[in-house]
N, CA, C and O atoms as a printed pandas DataFrame, in Angstrom:
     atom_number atom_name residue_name chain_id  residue_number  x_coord  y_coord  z_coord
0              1         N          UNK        A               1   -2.606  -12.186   13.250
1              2        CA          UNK        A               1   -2.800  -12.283   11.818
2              3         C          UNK        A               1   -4.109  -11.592   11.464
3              4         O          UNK        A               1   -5.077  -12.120   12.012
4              5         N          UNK        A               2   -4.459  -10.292   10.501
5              6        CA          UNK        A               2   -5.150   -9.738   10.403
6              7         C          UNK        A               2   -5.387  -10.529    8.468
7              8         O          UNK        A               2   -4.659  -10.987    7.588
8              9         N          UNK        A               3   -7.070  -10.225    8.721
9             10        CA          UNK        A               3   -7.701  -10.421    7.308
10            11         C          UNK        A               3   -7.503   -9.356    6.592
11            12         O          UNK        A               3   -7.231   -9.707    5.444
12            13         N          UNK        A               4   -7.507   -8.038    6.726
13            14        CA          UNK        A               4   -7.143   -6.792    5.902
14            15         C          UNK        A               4   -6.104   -6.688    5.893
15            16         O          UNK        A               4   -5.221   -6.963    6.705
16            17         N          UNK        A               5   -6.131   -5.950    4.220
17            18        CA          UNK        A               5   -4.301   -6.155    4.081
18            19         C          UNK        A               5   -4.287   -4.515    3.449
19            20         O          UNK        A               5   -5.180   -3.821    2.963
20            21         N          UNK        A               6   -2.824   -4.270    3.712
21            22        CA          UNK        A               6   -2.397   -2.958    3.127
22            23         C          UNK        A               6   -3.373   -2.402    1.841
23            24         O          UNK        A               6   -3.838   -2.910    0.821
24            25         N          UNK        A               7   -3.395   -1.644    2.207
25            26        CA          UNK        A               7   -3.463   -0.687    0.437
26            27         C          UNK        A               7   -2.824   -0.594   -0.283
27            28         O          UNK        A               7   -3.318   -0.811   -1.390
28            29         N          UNK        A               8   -1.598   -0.295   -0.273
29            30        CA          UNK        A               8   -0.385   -0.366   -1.122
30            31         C          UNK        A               8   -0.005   -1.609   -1.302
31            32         O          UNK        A               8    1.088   -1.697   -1.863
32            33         N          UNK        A               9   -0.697   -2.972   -0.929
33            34        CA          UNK        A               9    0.199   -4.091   -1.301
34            35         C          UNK        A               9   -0.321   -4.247   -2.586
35            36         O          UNK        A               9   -1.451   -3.852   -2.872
36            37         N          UNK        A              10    0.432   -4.800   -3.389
37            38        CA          UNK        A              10    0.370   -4.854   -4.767
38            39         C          UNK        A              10   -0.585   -6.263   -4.646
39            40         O          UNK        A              10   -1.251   -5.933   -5.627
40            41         N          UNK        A              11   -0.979   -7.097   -4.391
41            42        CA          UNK        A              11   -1.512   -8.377   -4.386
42            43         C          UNK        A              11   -2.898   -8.048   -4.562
43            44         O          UNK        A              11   -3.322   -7.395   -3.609
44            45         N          UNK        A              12   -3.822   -8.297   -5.532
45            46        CA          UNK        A              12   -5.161   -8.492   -5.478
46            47         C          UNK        A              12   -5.877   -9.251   -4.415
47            48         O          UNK        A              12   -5.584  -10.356   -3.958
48            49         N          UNK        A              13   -6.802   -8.514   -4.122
49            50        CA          UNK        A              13   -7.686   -8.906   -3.134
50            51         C          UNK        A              13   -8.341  -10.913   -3.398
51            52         O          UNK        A              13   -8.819  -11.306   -4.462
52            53         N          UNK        A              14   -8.182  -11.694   -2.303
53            54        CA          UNK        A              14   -8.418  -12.744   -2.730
54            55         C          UNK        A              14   -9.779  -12.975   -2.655
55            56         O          UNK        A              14  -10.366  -12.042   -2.107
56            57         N          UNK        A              15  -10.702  -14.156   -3.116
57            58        CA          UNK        A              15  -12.456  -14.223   -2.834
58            59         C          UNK        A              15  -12.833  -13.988   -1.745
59            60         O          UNK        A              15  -13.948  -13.488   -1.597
60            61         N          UNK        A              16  -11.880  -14.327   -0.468
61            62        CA          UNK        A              16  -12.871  -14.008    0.813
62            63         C          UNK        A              16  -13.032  -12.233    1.154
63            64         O          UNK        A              16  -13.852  -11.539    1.754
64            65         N          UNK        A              17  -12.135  -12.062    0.624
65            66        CA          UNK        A              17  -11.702  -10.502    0.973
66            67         C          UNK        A              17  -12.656   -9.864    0.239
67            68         O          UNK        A              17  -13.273   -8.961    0.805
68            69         N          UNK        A              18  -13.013  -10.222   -1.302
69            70        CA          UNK        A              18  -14.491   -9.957   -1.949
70            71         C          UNK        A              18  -15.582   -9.997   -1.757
71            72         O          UNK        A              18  -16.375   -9.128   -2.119
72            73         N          UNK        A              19  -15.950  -11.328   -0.955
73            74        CA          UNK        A              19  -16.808  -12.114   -0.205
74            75         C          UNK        A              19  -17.460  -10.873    0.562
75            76         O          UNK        A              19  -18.541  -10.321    0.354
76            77         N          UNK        A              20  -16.258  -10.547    1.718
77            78        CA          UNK        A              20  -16.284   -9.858    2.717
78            79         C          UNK        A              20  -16.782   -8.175    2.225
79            80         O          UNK        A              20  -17.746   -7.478    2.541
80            81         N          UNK        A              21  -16.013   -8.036    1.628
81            82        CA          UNK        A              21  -15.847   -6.417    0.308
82            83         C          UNK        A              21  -17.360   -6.083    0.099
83            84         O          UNK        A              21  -17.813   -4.959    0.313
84            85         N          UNK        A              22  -18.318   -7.439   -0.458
85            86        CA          UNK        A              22  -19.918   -6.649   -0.848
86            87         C          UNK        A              22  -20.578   -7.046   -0.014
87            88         O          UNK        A              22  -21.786   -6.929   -0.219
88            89         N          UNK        A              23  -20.140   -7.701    1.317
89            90        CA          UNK        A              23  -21.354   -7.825    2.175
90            91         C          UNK        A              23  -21.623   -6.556    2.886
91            92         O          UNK        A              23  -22.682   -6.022    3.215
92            93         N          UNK        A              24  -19.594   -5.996    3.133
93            94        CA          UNK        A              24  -20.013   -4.554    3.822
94            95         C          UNK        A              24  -20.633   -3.836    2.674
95            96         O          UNK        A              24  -21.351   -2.925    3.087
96            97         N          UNK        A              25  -20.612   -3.903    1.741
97            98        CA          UNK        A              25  -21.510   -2.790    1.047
98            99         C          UNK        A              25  -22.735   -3.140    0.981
99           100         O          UNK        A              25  -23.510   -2.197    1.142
100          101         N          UNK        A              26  -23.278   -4.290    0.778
101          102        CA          UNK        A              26  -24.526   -4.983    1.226
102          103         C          UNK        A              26  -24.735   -3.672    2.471
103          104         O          UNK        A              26  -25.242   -2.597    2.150
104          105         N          UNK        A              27  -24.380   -3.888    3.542
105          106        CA          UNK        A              27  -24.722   -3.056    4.984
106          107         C          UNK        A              27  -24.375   -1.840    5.035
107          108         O          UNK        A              27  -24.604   -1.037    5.940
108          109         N          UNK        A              28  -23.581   -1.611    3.653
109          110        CA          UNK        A              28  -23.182   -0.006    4.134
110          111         C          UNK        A              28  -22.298    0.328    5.420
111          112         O          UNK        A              28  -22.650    1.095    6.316
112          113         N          UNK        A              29  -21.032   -0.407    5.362
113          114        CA          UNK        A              29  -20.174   -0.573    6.360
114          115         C          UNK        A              29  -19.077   -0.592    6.525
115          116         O          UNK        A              29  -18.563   -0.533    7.642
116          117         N          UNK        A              30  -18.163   -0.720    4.951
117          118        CA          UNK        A              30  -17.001   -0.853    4.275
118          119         C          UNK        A              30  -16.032    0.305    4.689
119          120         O          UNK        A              30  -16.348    1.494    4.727
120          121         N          UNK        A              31  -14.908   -0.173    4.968
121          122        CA          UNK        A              31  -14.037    0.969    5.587
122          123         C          UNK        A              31  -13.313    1.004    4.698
123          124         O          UNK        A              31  -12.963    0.168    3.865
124          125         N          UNK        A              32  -12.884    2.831    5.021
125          126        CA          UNK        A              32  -11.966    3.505    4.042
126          127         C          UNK        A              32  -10.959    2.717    3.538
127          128         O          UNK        A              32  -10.929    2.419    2.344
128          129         N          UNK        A              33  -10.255    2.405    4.209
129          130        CA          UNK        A              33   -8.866    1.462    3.823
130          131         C          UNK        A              33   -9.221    0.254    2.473
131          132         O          UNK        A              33   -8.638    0.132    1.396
132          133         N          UNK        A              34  -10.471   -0.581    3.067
133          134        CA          UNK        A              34  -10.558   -1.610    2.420
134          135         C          UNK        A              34  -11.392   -1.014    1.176
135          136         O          UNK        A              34  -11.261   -1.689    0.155
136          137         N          UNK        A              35  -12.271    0.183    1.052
137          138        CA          UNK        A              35  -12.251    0.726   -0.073
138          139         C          UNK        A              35  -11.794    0.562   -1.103
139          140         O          UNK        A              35  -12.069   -0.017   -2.153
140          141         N          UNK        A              36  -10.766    1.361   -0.542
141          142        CA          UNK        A              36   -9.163    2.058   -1.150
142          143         C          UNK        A              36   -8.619    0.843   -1.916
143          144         O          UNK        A              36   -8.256    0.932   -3.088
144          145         N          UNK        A              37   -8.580   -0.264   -1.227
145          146        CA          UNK        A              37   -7.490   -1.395   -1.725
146          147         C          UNK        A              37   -8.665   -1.849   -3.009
147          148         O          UNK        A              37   -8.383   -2.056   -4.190
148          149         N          UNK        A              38  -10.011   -1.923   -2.379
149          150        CA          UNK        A              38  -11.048   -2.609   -3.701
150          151         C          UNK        A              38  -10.499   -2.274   -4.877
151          152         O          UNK        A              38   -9.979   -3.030   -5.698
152          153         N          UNK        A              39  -10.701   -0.555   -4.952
153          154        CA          UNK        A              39  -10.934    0.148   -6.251
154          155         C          UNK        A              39   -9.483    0.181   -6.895
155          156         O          UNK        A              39   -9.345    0.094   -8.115
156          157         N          UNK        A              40   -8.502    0.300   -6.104
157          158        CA          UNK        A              40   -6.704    0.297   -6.518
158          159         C          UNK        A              40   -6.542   -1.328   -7.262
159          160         O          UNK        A              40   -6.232   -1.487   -8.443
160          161         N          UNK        A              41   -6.768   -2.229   -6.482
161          162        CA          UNK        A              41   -6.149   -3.469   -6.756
162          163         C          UNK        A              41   -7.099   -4.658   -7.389
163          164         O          UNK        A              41   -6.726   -5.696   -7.934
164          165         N          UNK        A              42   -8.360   -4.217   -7.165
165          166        CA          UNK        A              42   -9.512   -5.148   -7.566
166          167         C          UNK        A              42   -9.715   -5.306   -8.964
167          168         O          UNK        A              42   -8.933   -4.810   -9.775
168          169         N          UNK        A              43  -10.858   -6.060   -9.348
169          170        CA          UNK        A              43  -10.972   -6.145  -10.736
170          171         C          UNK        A              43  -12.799   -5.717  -10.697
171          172         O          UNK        A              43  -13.469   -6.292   -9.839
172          173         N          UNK        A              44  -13.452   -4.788  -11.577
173          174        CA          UNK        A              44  -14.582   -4.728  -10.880
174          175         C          UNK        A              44  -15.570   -6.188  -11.205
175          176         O          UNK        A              44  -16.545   -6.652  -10.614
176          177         N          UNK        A              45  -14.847   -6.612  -12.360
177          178        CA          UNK        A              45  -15.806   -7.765  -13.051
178          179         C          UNK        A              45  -16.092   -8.806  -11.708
179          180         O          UNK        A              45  -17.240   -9.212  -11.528
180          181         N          UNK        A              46  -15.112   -9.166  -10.886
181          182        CA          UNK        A              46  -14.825  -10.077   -9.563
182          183         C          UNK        A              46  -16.008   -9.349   -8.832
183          184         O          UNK        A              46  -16.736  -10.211   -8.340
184          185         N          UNK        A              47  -16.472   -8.079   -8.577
185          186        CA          UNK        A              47  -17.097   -7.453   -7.790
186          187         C          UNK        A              47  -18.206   -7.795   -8.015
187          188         O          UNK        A              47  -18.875   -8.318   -7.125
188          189         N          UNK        A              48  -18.711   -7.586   -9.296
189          190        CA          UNK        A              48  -19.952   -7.697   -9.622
190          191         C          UNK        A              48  -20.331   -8.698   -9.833
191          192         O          UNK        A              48  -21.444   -8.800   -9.317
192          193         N          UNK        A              49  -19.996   -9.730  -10.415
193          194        CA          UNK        A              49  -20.160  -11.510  -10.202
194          195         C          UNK        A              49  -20.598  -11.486   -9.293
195          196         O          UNK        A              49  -21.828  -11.534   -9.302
196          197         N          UNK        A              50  -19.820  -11.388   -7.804
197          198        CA          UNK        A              50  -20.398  -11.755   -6.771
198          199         C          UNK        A              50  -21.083  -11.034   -6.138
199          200         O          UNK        A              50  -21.367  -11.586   -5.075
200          201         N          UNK        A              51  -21.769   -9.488   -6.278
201          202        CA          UNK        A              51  -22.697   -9.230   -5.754
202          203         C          UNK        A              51  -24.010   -9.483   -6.779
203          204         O          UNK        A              51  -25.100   -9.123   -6.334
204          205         N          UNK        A              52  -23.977  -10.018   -7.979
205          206        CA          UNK        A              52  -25.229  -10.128   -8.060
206          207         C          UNK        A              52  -25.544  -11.714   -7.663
207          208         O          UNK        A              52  -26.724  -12.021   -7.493
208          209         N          UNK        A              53  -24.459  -12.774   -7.505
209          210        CA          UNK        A              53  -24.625  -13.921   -6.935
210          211         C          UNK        A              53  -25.242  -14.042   -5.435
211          212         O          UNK        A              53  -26.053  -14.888   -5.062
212          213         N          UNK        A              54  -24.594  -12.866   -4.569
213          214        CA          UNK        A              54  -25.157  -12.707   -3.101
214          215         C          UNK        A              54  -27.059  -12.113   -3.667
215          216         O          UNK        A              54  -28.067  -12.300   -2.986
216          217         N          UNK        A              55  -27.014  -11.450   -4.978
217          218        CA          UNK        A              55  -27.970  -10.797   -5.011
218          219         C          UNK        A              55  -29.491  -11.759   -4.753
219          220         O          UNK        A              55  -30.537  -11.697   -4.107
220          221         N          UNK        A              56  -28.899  -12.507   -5.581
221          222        CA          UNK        A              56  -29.674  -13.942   -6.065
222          223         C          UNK        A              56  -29.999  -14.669   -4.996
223          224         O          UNK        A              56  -31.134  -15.124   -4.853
224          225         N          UNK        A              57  -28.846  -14.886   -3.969
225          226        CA          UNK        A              57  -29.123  -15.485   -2.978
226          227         C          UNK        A              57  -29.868  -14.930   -1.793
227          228         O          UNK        A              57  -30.412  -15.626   -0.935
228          229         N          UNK        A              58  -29.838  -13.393   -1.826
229          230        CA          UNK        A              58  -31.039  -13.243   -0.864
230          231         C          UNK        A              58  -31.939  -13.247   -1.392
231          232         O          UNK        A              58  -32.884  -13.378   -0.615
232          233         N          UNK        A              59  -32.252  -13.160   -2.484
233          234        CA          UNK        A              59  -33.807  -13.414   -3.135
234          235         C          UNK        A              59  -34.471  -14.548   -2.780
235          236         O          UNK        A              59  -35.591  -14.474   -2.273
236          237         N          UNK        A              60  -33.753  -15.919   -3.043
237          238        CA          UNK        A              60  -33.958  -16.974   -2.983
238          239         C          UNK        A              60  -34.472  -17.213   -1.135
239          240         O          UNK        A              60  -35.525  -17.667   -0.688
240          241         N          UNK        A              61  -33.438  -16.779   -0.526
241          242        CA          UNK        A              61  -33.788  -16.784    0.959
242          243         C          UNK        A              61  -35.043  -16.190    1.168
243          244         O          UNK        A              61  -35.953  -16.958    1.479
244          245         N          UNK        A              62  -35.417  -14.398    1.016
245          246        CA          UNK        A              62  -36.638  -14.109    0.709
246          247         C          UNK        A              62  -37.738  -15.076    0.324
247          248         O          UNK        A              62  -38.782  -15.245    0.955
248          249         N          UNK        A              63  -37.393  -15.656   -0.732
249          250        CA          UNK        A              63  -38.824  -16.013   -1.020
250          251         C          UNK        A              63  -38.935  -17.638   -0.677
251          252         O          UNK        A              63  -39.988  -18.097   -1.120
252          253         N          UNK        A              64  -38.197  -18.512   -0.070
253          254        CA          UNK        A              64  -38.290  -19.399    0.373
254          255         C          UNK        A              64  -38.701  -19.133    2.365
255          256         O          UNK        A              64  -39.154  -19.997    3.116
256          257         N          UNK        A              65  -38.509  -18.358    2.560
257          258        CA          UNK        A              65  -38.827  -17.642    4.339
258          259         C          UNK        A              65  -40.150  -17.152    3.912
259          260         O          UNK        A              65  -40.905  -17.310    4.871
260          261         N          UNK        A              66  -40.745  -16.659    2.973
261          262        CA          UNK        A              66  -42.570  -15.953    2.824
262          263         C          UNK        A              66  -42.943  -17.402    2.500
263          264         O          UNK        A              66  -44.066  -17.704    2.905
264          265         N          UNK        A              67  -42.376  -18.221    1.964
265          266        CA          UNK        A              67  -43.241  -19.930    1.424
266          267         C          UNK        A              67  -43.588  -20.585    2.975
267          268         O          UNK        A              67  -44.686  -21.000    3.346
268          269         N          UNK        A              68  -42.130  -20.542    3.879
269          270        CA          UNK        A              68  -42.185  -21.156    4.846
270          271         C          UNK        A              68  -43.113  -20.723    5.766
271          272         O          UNK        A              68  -43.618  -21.592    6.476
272          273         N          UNK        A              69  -43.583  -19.138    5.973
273          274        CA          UNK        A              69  -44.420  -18.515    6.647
274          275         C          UNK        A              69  -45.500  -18.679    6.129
275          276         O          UNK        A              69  -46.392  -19.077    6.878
276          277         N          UNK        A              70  -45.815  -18.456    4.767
277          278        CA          UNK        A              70  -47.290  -18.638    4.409
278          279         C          UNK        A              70  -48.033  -19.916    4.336
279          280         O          UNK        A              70  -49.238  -20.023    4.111
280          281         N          UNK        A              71  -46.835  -21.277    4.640
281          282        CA          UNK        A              71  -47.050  -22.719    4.685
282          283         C          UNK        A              71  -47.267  -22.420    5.981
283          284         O          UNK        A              71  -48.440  -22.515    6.341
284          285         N          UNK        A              72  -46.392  -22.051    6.870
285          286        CA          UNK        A              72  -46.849  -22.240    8.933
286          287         C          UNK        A              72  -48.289  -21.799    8.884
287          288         O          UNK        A              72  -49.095  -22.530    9.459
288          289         N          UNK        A              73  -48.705  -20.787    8.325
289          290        CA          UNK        A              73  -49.669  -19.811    8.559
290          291         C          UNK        A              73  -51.208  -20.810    7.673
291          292         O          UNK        A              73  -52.262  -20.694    8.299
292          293         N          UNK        A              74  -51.269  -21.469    6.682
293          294        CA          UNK        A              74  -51.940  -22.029    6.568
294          295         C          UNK        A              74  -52.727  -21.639    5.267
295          296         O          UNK        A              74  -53.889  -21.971    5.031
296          297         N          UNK        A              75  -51.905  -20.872    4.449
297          298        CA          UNK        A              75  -52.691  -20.210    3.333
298          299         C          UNK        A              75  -52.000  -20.910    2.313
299          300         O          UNK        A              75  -52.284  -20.718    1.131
């Protein structure tokens, strides 16, 4: 049972498959195929919700990891 699905399947991509969709672009890693199916079958509004939600969330990670370091560190 594979997580990628056709290109030609008519079925919109579900959240994990989105999930999955901007992390590879997060990394710059996204393969042709699953591209293909984003931009054919996707909705971009779904896209962008959740990359500026991941956006948010590495921020938050960021700046809670410099609190935690600059608390170890003593400043």
């Amino acid at each position: 049972m594979t997580n990628q699905s056709n290109p030609q399947d008519p079925k919109p991509p579900g959240l994990l498959q989105i999930i999955f969709s901007v992390l590879a672009a997060f990394l710059g890693v996204q393969s042709e195929r699953n591209r293909e199916r984003d931009f054919q079958h996707g909705k971009s509004t779904h896209y962008i919700v959740v990359g500026l939600i991941m956006t948010l969330l590495l921020i938050v990670a960021l700046v809670g990891l410099v609190k935690l370091v600059l608390h170890s560190a003593g400043v």
